[in-house]
Every structure is written in C-alpha cells, then in structure tokens.
C-alpha positions as CSV (number, residue, x, y, z in Angstrom):
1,X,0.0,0.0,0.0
2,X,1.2,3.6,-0.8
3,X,3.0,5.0,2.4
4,X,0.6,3.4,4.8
5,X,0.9,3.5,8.6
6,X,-0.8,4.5,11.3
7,X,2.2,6.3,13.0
8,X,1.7,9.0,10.4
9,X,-1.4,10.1,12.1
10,X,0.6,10.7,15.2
11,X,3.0,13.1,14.4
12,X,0.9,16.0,13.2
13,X,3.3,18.0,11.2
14,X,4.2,15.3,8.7
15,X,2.6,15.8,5.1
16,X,1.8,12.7,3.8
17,X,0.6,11.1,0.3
18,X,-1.4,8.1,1.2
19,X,-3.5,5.4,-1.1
20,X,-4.1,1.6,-2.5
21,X,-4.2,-0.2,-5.6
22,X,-7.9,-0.9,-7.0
23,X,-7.5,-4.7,-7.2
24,X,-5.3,-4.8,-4.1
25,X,-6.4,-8.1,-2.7
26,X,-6.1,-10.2,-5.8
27,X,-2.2,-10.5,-5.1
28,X,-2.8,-10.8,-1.7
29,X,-4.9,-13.7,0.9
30,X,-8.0,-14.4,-0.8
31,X,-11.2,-16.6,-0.5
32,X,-10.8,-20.4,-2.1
33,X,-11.3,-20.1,-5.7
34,X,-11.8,-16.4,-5.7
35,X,-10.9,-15.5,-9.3
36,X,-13.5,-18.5,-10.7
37,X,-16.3,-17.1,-8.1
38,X,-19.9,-17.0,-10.0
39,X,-23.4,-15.9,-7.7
40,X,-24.0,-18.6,-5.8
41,X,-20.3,-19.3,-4.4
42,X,-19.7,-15.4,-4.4
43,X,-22.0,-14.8,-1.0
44,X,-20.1,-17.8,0.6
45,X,-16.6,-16.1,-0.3
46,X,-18.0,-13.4,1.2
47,X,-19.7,-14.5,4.5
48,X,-16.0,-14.6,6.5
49,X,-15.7,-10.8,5.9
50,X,-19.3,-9.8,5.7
51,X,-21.1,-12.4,8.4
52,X,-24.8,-11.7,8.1
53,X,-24.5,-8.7,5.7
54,X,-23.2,-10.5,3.4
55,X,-26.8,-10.7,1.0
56,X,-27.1,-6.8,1.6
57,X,-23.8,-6.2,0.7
58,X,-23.9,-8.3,-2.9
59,X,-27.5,-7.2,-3.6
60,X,-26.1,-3.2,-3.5
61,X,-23.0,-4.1,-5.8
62,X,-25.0,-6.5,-7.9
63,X,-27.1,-3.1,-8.8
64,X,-24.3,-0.3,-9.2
65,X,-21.4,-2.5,-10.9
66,X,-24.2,-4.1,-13.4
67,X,-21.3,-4.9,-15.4
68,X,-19.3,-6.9,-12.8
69,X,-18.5,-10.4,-12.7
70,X,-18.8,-12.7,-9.3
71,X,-15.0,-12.2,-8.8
72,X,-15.0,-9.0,-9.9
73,X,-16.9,-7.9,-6.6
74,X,-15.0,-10.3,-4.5
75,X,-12.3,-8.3,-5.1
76,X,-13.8,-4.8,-4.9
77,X,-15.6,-5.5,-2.0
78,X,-12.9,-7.6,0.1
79,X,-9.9,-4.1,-1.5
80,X,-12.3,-1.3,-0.3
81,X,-13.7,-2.8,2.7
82,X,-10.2,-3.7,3.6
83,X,-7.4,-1.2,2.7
84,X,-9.5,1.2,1.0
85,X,-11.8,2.0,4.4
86,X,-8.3,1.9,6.3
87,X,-6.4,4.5,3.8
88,X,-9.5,6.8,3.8
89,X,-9.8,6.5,7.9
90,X,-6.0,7.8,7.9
91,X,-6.6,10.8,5.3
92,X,-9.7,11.4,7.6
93,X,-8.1,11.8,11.0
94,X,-4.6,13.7,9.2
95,X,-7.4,16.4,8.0
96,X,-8.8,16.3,11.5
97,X,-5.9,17.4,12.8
98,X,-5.5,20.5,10.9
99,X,-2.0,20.7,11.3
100,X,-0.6,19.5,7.8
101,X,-2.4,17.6,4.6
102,X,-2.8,14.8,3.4
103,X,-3.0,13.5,-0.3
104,X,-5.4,10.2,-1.3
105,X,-5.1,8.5,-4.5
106,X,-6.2,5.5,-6.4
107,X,-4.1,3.5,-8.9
108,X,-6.8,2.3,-11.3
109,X,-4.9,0.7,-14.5
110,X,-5.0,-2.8,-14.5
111,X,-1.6,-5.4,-15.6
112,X,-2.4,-7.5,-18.5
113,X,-0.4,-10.2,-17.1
114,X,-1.8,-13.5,-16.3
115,X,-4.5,-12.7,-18.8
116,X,-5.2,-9.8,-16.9
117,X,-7.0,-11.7,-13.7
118,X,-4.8,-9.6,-11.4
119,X,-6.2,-6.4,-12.1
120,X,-4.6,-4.1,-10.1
121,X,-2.8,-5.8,-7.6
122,X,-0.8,-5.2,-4.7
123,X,2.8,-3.5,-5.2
124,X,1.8,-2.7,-9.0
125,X,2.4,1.1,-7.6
126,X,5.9,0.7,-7.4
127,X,7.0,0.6,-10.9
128,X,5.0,3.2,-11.4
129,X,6.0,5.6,-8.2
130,X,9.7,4.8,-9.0
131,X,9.5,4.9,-12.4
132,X,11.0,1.4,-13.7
133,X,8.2,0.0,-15.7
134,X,11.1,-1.1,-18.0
135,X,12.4,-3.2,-15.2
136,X,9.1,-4.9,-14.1
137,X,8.0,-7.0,-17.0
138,X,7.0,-9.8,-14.3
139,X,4.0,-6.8,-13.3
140,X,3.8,-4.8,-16.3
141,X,4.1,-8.0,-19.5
142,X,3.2,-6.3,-22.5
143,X,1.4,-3.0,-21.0
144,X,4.8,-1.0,-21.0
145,X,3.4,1.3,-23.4
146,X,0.4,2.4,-20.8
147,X,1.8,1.6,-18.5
148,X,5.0,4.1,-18.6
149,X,2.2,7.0,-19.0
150,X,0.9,6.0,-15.3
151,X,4.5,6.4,-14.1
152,X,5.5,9.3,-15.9
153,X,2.4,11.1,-13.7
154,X,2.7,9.1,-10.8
155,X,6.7,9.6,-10.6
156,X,6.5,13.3,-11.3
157,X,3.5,13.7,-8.2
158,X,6.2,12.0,-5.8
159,X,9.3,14.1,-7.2
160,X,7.2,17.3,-6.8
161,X,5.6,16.4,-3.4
162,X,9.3,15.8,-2.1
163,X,10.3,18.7,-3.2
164,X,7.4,21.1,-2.0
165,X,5.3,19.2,0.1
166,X,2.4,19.6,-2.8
167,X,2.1,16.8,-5.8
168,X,1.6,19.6,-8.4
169,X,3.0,18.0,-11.5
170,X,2.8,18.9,-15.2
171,X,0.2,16.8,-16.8
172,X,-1.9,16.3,-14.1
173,X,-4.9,17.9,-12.8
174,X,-4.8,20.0,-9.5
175,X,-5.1,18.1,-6.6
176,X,-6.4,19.1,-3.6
177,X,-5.7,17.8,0.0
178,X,-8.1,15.3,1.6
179,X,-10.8,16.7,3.6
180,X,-14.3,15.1,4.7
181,X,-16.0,17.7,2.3
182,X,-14.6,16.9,-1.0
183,X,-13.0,13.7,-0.4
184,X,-10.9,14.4,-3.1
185,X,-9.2,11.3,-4.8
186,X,-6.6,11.2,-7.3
187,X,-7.3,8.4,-9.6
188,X,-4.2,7.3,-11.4
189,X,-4.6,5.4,-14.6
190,X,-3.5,6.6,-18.6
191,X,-5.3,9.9,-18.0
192,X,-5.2,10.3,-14.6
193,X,-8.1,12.5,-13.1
194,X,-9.4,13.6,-9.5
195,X,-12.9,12.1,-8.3
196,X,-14.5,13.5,-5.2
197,X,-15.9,10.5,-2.9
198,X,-15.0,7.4,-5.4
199,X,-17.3,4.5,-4.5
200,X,-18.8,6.5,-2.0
201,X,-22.1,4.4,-1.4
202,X,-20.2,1.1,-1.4
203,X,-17.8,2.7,1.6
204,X,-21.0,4.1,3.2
205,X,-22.1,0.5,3.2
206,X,-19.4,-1.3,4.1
207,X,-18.6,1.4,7.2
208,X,-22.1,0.4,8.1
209,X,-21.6,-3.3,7.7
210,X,-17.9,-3.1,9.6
211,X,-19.2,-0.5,12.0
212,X,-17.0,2.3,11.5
213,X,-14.0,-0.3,11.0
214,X,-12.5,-2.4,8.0
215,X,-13.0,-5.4,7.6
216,X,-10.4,-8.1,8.0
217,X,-8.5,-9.8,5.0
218,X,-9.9,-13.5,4.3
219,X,-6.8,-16.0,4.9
220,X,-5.0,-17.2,2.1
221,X,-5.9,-20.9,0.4
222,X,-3.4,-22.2,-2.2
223,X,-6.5,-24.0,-4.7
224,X,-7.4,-20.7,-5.8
C-alpha cells in the first residue's frame, strides 16, 4: 500500500501522500477459488468478511457494478472494505488534525499479465512511483506502453511532493488535499483525473456493515 501506517497520524506536522491499488487483494490472501467465483459461491466467499451482511452487501454491488462479474466484486468488496476504508480512515483523521495535509489517490490501471485476472494488484504502484516500468515486466508483461504514461504522472507527483510538500505536477490535474467535504481522490490510470468521494455508497455500506472499522483480509488458500 502507498505510504501506509498508522504512526503518520501521530506526528501531526508530517505531510503525507497516502492510497491503495484498485484490485489490491487479488495478489494478496484471498477466499478459495476467488478468481472463478460466480453468484451462488460469491455470497459464501464473502460470508467470513461480511457475516450476516453478506446478501445486503452483494445485492447493493449487484445493482451499481451491473457490469461486474462474481469475482470481480469479490475483489472490490474484500480491497475497499479492507485497505481502501483503512487509507481513507488515515486521510480522515490527518485532515482532522488540521495541522498538515494529506494526499489520497487510487491506482486504477490494470496489468495484463496472467491474462489480466490480477487487475490491479498489490505492489503494481511501485514501478509506477519509481519509475522502472522497464524493469518490471514480471507486473507490467506487454502493458509498457500504458503503463509508462501511469508512471510518468505518478513519478513526477512524488518528485514534486518531495520537493514542496504539494504533488503539483505537469500533466496532471490540481489536486487538492483530503478533507471530509470533497474527499478528493486522485485516480491514477493513462489519463489520470481527481474524483471526489469514489465508490462513496459502497464505503458508506461497508462502514455500516464493519461498524465504523475495516474489515479483515480472508486467509489465504493455495487451490485458488
């Protein structure tokens, strides 16, 4: 995950860029068979995370994300309830504090590798924030081309934020510091853009659902 930890949140003077990759959990510990999931196993993939909420929960995405598969939700559900409720809890309680920003972003462009299952998985951010996408073909295959736009912006947003403390860079849009008004989100993909509130009714949900916490990460199964 981009610069996550909780210890940023104690010292109130650091400005920090903080964030997760869309498809985190598909490189991570997932439910048994999670990339072949269809609707009837989906709700038991989902039942360790989601306990009794588990039919509200798939009934909601089911109706926004219309053009979703089974494992496609898995994984949105089980990344956002997950990492993406814990990055935005940090950006929430850094803008709390007053004292210095904090920057939230999104990495949104998916790896064809593997026939492009992975999505956007964990650690795919780091060729990009370093800028080696010619030195990751294991992550990147043959996505170099896009891929090398994604880190040209997402590079040049770390460079300037080191330099200034702001991740003003040429070719991207403004973006703003995180606050619980905007929610502003920079969405990193081959045109990068910022989205106030991404996914905003799925978090509202899962918040309800995890009650103001995120939800654990299923353990890992070897079969998948």
């Amino acid at each position: 995950t981009l610069f996550r930890s909780v210890s940023y949140c104690k010292d109130e003077a650091t400005i920090v860029i903080l964030g997760y990759d869309r498809g985190q959990i598909t490189a991570m510990p997932s439910a048994p068979g999670a990339f072949s999931l269809d609707w009837t196993t989906l709700p038991q993939a989902l039942t360790p995370l989601l306990g009794g909420y588990t039919k509200k929960v798939v009934a909601f995405c089911r109706r926004k994300y219309p053009q979703a598969s089974a494992s496609d939700l898995y994984f949105k559900i089980a990344t956002e309830g997950s990492i993406g409720l814990n990055e935005i809890a940090l950006a929430e309680r850094k803008s709390a504090q007053g004292r210095a920003p904090a920057f939230l972003c999104r990495l949104e462009w998916e790896t064809p590798i593997e026939g492009g299952r992975l999505r956007t998985p964990h650690s795919l951010d780091l060729p990009m924030v370093f800028d080696n996408v010619a030195k990751s073909d294991s992550m990147i295959g043959a996505g170099a081309i896009e891929a090398q736009k994604v880190a040209d912006a997402m590079s040049s947003a770390w460079i300037a934020f080191a330099r200034t403390g702001k991740p003003d860079a040429k070719g991207l849009p403004y973006w703003p510091p995180y606050d619980t008004e905007t929610r502003a989100t920079m969405i990193f993909n081959v045109t990068s853009k910022v989205v106030n509130d991404p996914d905003s009714e799925l978090h509202k949900i899962l918040n309800g659902t995890c009650g103001g916490g995120a939800l654990p990460i299923a353990t890992c199964d070897d079969s998948k």
